[in-house]
C-alpha positions in Angstrom: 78.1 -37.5 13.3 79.7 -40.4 11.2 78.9 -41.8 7.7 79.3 -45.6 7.0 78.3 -47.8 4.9 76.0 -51.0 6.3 74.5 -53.6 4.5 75.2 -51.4 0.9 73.8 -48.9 1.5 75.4 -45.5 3.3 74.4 -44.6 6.8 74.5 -41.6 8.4 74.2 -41.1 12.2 73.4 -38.1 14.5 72.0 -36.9 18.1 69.0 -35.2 18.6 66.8 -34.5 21.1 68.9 -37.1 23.9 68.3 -39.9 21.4 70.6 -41.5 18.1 69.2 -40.8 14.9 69.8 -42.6 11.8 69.1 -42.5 7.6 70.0 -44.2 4.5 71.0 -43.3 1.5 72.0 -45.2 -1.8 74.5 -42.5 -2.6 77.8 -41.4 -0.6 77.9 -38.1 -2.2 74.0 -37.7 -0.9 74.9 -39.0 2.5 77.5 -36.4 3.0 75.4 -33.9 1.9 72.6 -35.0 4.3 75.6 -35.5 7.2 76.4 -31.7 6.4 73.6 -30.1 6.0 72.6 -31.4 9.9 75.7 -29.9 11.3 75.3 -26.9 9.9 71.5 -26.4 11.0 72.7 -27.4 14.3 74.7 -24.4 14.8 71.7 -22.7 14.1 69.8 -24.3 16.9 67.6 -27.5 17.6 64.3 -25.9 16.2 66.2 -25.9 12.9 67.6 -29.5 12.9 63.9 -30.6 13.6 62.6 -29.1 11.2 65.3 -30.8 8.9 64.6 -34.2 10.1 61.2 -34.3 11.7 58.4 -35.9 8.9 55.6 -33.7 8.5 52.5 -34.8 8.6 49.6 -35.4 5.1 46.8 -33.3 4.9 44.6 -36.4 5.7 46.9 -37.3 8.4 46.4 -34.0 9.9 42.7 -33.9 9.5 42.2 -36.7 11.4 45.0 -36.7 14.1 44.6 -32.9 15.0 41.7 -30.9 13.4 39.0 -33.4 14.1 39.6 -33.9 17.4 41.2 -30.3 18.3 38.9 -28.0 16.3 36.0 -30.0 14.5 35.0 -30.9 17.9 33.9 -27.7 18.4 31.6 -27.0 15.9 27.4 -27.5 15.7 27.1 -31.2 14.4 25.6 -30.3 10.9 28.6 -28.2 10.2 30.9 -31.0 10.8 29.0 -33.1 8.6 29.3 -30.1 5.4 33.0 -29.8 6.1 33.1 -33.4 5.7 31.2 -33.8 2.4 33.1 -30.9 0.8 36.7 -32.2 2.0 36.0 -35.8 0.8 34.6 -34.3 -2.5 36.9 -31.2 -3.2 40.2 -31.3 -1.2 41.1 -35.0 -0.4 41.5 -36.0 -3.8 43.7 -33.3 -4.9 45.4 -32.6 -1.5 44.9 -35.0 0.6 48.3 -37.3 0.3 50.3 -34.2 0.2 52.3 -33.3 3.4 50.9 -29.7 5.2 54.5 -28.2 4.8 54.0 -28.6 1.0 50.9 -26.7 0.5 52.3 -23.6 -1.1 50.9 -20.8 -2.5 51.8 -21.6 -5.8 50.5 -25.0 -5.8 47.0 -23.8 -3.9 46.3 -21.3 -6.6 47.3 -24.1 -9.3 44.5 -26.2 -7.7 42.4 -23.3 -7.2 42.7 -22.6 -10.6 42.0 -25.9 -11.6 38.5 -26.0 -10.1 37.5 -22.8 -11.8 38.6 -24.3 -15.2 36.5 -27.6 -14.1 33.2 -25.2 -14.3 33.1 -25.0 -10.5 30.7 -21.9 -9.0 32.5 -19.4 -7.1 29.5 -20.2 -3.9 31.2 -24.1 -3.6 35.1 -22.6 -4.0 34.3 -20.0 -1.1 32.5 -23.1 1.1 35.8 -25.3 -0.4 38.2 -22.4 0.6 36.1 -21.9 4.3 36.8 -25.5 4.9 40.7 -25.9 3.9 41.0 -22.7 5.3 40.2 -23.7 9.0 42.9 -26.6 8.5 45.4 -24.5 7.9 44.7 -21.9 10.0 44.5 -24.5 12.6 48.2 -26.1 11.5 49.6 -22.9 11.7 48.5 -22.4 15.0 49.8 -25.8 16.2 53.3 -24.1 14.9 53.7 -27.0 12.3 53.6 -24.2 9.6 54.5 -20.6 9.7 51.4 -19.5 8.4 47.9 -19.9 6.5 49.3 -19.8 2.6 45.6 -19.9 1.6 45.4 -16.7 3.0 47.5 -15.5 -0.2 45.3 -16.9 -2.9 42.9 -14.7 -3.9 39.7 -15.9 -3.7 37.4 -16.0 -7.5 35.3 -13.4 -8.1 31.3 -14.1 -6.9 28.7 -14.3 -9.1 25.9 -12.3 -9.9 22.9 -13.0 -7.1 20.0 -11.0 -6.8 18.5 -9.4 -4.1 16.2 -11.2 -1.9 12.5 -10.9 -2.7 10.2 -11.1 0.6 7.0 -12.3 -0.3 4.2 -10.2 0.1 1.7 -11.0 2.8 -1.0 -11.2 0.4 0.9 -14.6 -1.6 1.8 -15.8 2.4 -1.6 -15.7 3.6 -2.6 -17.6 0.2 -0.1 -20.2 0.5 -1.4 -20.7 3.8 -4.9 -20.7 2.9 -3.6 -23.5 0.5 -1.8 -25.5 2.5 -4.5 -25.2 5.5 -7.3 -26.8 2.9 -7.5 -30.0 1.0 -4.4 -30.3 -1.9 -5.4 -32.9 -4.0 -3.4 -34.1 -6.4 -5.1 -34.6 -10.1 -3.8 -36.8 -12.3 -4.6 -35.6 -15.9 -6.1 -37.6 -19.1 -3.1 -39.0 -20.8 -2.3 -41.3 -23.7 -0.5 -44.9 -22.9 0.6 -47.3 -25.5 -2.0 -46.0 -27.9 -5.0 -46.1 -25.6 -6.6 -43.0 -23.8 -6.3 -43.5 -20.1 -9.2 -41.3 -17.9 -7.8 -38.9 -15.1 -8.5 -39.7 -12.0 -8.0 -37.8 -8.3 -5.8 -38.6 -5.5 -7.4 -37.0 -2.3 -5.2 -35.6 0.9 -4.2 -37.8 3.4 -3.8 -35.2 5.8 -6.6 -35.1 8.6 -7.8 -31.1 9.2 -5.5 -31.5 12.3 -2.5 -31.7 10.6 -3.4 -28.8 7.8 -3.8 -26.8 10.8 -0.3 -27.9 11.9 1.2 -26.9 8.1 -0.3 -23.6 8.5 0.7 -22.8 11.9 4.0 -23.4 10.6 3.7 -20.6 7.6 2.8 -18.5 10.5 5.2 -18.9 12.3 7.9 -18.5 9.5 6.7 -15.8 8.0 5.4 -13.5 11.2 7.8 -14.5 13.7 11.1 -14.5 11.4 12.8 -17.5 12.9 14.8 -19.7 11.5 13.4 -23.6 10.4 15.5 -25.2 12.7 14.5 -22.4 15.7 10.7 -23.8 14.3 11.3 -27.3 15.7 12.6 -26.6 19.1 9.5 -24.6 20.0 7.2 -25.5 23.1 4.4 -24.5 23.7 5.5 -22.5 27.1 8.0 -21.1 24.9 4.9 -18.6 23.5 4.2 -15.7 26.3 1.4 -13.4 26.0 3.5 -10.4 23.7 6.6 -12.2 22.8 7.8 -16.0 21.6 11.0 -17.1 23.3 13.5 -18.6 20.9 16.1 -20.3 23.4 16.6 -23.6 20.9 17.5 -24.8 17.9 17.5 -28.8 16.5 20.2 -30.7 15.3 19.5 -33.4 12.3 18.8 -36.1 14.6 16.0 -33.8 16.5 17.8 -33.3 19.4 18.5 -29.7 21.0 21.5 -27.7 20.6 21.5 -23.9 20.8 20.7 -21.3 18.3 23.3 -20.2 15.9 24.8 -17.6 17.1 23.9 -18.7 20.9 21.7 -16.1 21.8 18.3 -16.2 23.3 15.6 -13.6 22.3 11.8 -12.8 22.3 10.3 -11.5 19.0 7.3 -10.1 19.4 4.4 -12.0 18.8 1.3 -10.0 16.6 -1.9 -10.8 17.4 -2.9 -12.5 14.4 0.0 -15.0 15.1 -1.4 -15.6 19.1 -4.7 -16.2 17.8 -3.2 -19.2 15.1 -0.8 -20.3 18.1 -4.5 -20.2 20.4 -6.6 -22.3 17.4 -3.7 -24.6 16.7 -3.2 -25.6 21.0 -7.0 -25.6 21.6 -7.2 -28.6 18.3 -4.2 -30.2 20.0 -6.6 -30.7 23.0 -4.4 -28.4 25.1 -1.2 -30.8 25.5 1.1 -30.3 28.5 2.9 -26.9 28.3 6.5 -28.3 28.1 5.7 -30.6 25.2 6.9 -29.3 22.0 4.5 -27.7 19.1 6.5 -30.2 16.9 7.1 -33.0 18.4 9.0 -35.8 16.4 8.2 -39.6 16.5 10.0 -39.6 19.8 8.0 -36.6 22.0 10.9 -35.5 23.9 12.8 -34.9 20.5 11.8 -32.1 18.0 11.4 -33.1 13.8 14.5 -34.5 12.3 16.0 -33.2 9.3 14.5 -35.9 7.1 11.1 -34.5 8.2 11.5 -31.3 7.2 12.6 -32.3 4.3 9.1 -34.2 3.6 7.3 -31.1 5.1 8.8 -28.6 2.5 8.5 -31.0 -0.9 4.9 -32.4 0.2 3.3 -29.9 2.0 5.0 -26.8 1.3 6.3 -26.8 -2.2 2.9 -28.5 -3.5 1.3 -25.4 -2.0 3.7 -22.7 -3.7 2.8 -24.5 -6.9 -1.1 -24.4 -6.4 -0.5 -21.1 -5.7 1.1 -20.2 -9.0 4.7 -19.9 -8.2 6.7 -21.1 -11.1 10.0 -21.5 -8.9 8.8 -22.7 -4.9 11.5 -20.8 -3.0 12.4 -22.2 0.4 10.6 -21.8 3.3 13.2 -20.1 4.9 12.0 -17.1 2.3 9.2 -16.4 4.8 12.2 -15.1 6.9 12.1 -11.9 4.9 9.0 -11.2 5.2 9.0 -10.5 8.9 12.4 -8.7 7.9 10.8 -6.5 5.4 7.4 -5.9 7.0 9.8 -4.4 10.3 12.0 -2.5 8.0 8.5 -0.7 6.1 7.3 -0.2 9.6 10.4 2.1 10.6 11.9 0.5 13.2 15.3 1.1 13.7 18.1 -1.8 11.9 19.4 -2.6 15.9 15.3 -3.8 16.6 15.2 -5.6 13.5 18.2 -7.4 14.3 17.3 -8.6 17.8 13.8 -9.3 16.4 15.0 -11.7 13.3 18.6 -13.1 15.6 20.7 -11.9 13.3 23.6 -8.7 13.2 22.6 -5.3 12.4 25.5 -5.3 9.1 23.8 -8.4 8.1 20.2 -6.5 7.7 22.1 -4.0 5.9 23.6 -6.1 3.6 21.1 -8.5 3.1 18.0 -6.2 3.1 20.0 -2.6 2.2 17.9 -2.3 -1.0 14.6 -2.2 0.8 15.6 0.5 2.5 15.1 2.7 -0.9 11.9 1.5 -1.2 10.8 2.2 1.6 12.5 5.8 1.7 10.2 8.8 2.1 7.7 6.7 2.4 5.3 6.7 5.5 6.0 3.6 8.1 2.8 1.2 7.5 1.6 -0.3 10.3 3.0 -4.2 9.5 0.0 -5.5 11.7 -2.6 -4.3 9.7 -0.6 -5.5 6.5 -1.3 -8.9 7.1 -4.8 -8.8 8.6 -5.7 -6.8 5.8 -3.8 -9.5 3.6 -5.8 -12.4 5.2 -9.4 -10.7 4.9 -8.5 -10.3 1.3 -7.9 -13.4 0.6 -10.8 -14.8 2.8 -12.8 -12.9 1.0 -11.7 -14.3 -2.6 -12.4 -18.2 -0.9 -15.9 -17.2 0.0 -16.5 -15.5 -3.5 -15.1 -18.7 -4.7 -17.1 -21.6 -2.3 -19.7 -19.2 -0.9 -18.9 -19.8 2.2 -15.5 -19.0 4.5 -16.6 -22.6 6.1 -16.2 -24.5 3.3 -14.6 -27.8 5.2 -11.3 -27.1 4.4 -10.1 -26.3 8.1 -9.6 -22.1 6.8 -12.4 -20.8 8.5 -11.2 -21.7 11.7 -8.4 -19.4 11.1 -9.7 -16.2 9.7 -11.5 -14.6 12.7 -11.0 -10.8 13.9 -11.9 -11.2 17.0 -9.0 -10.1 20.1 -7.2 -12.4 21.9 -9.5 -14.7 24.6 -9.2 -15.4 28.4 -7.9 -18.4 28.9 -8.4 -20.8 25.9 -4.6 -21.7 26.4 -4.8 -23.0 30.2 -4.4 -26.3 30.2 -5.4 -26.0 34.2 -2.4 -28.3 34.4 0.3 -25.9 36.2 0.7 -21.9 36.0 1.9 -20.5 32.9 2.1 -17.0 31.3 2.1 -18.5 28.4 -1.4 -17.6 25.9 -2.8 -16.1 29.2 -2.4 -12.7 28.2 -5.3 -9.5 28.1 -7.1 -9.3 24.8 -5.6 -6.9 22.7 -7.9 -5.1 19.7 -6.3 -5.4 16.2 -4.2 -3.0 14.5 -5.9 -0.1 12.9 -5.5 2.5 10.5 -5.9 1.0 7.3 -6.1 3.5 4.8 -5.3 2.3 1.6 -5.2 -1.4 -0.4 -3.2 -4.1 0.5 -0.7 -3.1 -1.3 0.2 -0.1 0.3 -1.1 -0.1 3.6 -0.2 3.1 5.8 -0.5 3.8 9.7 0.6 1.9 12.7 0.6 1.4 16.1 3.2 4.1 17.9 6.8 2.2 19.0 9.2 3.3 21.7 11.9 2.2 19.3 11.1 4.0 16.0 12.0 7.6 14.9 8.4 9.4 15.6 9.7 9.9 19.2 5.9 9.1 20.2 5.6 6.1 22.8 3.5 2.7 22.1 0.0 2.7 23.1 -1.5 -0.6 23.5 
């Protein structure tokens, strides 16, 4: 250990680690102090001198020389691409050019506190805080901290959210009655630069293949309770003759990845649903059984993000408005209903969890409040529900066009009929897939749509009675 003083300025000098070490200073006085500060953290060991001497590394720095390729590797490629938009937004230009050993708990609830005061909602501080968080968690695992100060910081408040509101199948099977026919757009009368300009009507591009696509997707949203991205990594082999396996999900880009929480299951297919699956693979002209039901522009990849995108403001938001919605909820909505038509049926939380791919705390939280609707209530047969749903609303189109086959591609969609022998063989390789026995609809319809009552006996509900098929 020496201090000198070299080209004016005061040097001090020290081993560590097998190797000569060096600083300046401008200062004797802080030279010394530097020179004895060292020697005394060296009695207390080499861990302590290093983390005298060693320079820590920025936030940025860190991000990019050890979370991204440590941890962020990790993670499904659309969450990368979040936790990218919210750092660059939120936490870079705050934090970024500060070193990790600096973030205290002070300053993060300064900045926390900040946000809050900038008007920020307490849903983008938690996805802010879920983001920083995993950095530090991760820097305090690399032992370049002692620990996650976030952690400490108390996170805001949430705000008020209401429950979810499962649409009825009654407003589904209308939607998709909609979206299956002709949406044309009309362009009212309006006034331009003085003059009266006549309305006019722009028809529907789509040919009735395609509206039978848009409603086989409804379907499949709403009675199969999967997930959008789950949608577009179906084949058609995928669909057996009780159940739909859901093995796949789809990134952005359309290629596969698995589902999100990497489990494979087989929801239970109603019969209603085969026979839209059966109509929608028979229009396709039977395609090859490993081909996908949505195939993107290239076939071996599924729709892209952008697609769906153009899907849910063209096709299905135009439809929620023709319907009457005032707000057009997400598509993902339709995920409820499955959710909620289970839960009125009495099965037990467990089944509706493995049905929907989800955890049984999440039903409860998510759908707990259905539960006291549905209390002391007879199960309804959730079946029956929707075929009652879907003659209802059949019948209101033929009161409307006096006929069910009014060209719109509906009436190809609304027969009672069981499930058929064979319509789905392509006679191109075995398959179970749409081969199954005809199976007679549900029954016990006793009341209105509304409130239909009776079902089909389960092996997994509370009557202790065994399912009859």
């Amino acid at each position: 250990m020496s201090v000198q003083k070299v080209d004016g300025k005061w040097l001090v000098r020290w081993r560590e680690g097998g190797a000569q070490r060096g600083r300046r200073f401008e200062l004797k006085k802080d030279a010394e102090a530097w020179d004895r500060e060292v020697q005394r953290r060296r009695q207390l060991g080499p861990l302590a001198v290093e983390q005298l001497t060693k320079r820590a590394l920025t936030l940025d720095e860190w991000v990019v020389a050890r979370w991204t390729p440590e941890h962020a590797v990790t993670l499904e490629q659309s969450t990368r691409d979040r936790y990218a938009e919210v750092y660059e937004l939120h936490i870079q230009p705050a934090l970024g050019e500060l070193a990790v050993t600096e973030l205290t708990v002070r300053g993060l609830r300064s900045w926390q506190a900040e946000l809050v005061a900038l008007g920020m909602g307490t849903g983008t501080i938690e996805k802010v805080r879920t983001v920083l968080s995993s950095i530090l968690t991760h820097a305090a695992e690399s032992e370049e901290i002692v620990g996650n100060p976030l952690g400490l910081v108390r996170a805001p408040k949430p705000d008020y959210r209401d429950g979810v509101r499962p649409l009825p199948p009654i407003l589904v099977e209308s939607i998709r009655a909609i979206i299956a026919g002709p949406m044309d757009s009309v362009v009212p009368r309006r006034l331009r630069n003085g003059r009266w300009v006549s309305g006019y009507v722009i028809p529907d591009e789509r040919d009735e293949l395609t509206r039978l696509r848009d409603a086989t997707i409804v379907s499949l949203l709403a009675y199969l309770g999967e997930r959008p991205g789950e949608l577009r990594g179906h084949r058609w082999e995928d669909a057996l003759s009780n159940t739909i396996r859901i093995e796949r999900a789809t990134n952005p880009d359309g290629t596969f990845k698995p589902t999100k929480n990497r489990q494979r299951r087989s929801p239970r297919m109603t019969n209603l649903l085969y026979r839209d699956l059966e109509t929608y693979y028979v229009a396709c002209g039977r395609p090859p059984l490993d081909s996908l039901i949505l195939p993107g522009a290239d076939p071996d990849h599924g729709w892209t993000r952008s697609d769906w995108q153009v899907w849910r403001a063209r096709r299905w938001g135009k439809a929620c408005r023709l319907a009457g919605l005032s707000v057009v909820p997400k598509p993902y909505t339709l995920r409820h209903t499955r959710c909620s038509l289970l839960l009125a049926a009495g099965l037990l939380v467990h089944y509706v969890a493995r049905q929907i791919g989800t955890s049984e705390r999440h039903v409860l939280d998510t759908y707990g409040h259905l539960f006291d609707e549905y209390a002391e209530q007879p199960p309804i047969d959730a079946e029956a529900e929707v075929e009652a749903a879907r003659a209802e609303v059949m019948r209101r189109l033929e009161g409307r066009s006096g006929t069910a086959a009014d060209g719109s591609g509906v009436h190809v969609l609304c027969t009672n009929e069981g499930r058929s022998h064979g319509n789905f063989d392509p006679g191109q390789k075995e398959s179970p897939a749409f081969a199954g026995l005809s199976r007679s609809t549900a029954t016990g319809i006793r009341t209105p749509v509304s409130a239909v009552r009776g079902r089909r006996p389960s092996p997994l509900d509370d009557s202790g009675r065994g399912r009859s098929e």
